[in-house]
One Martini backbone bead per residue (centre of mass of N, CA, C, O) as a GRO file, in nm:
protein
   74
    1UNK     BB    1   0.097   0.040   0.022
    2UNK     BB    2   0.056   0.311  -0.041
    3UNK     BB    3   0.171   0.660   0.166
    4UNK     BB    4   0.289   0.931   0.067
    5UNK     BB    5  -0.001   1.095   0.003
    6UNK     BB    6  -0.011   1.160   0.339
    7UNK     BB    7  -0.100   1.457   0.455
    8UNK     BB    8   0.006   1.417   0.750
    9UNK     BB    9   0.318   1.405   0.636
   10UNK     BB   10   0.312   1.668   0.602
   11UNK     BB   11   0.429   1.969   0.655
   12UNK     BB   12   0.319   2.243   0.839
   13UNK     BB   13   0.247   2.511   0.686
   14UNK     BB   14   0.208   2.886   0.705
   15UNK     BB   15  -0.044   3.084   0.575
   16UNK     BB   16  -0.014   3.405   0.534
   17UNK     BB   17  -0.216   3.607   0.799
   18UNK     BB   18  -0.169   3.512   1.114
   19UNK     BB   19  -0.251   3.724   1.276
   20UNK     BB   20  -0.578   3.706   1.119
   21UNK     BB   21  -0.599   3.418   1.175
   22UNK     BB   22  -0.574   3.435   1.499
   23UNK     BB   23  -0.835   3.618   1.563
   24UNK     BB   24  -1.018   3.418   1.481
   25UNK     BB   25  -0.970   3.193   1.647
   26UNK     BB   26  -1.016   3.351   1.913
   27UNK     BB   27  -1.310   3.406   1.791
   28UNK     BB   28  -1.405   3.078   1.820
   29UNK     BB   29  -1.153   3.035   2.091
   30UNK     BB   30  -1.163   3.185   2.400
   31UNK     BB   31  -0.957   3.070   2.529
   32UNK     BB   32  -0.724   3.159   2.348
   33UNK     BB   33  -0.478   3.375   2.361
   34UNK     BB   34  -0.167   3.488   2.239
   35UNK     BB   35   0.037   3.283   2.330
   36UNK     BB   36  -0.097   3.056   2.197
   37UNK     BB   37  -0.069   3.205   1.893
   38UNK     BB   38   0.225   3.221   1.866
   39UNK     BB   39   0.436   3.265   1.591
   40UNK     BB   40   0.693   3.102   1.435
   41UNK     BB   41   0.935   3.016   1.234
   42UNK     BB   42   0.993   2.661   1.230
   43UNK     BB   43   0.720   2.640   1.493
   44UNK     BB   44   0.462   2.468   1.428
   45UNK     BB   45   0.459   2.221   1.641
   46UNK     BB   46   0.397   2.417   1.889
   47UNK     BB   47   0.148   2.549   1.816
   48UNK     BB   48  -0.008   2.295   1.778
   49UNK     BB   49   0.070   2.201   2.094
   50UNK     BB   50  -0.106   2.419   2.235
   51UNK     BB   51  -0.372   2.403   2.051
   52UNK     BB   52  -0.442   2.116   2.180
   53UNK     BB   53  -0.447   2.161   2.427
   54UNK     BB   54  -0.690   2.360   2.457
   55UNK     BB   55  -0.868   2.197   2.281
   56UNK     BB   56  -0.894   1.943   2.285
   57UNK     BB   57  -0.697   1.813   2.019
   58UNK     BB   58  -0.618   1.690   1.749
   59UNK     BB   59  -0.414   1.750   1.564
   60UNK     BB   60  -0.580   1.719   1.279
   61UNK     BB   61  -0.757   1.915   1.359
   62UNK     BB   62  -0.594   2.184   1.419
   63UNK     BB   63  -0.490   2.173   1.093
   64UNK     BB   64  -0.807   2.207   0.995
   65UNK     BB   65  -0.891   2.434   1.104
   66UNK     BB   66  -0.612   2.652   1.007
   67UNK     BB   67  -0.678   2.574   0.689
   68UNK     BB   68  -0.967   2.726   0.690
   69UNK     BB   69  -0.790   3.001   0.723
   70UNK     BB   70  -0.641   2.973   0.470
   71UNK     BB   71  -0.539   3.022   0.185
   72UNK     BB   72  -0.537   2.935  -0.074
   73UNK     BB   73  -0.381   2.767  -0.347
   74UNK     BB   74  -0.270   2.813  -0.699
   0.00000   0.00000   0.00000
């Protein structure tokens, strides 16, 4: 079984306007801080690891999230 092209194996990257994605999301998930929600380059896992923990979700689940905030790739 081939499994190269499933999509959690690949690295997760934040496109767009951080800042302005940051915002909806405080705003949709009023528990989220600033500081859970700062974000570095190169830092996307502890990120990640922030907002699993405060949503009370898997990875996969805020990865889910985090995308549908972030624009379409063209």
């Amino acid at each position: 079984m081939d499994t190269t092209n499933n999509k959690s194996d690949a690295p997760f990257k934040i496109t767009g306007d951080w800042d302005e994605q940051a915002k909806v999301l405080k705003g949709k998930f009023s528990q989220l801080t600033d500081s859970d929600l700062k974000f570095e380059t190169g830092k996307e896992s502890e990120l990640l690891g922030r907002l699993e923990s405060k949503l009370n979700k898997k990875r996969e689940e805020v990865i889910n999230i985090i995308q549908k905030g972030q624009p379409e790739k063209v």
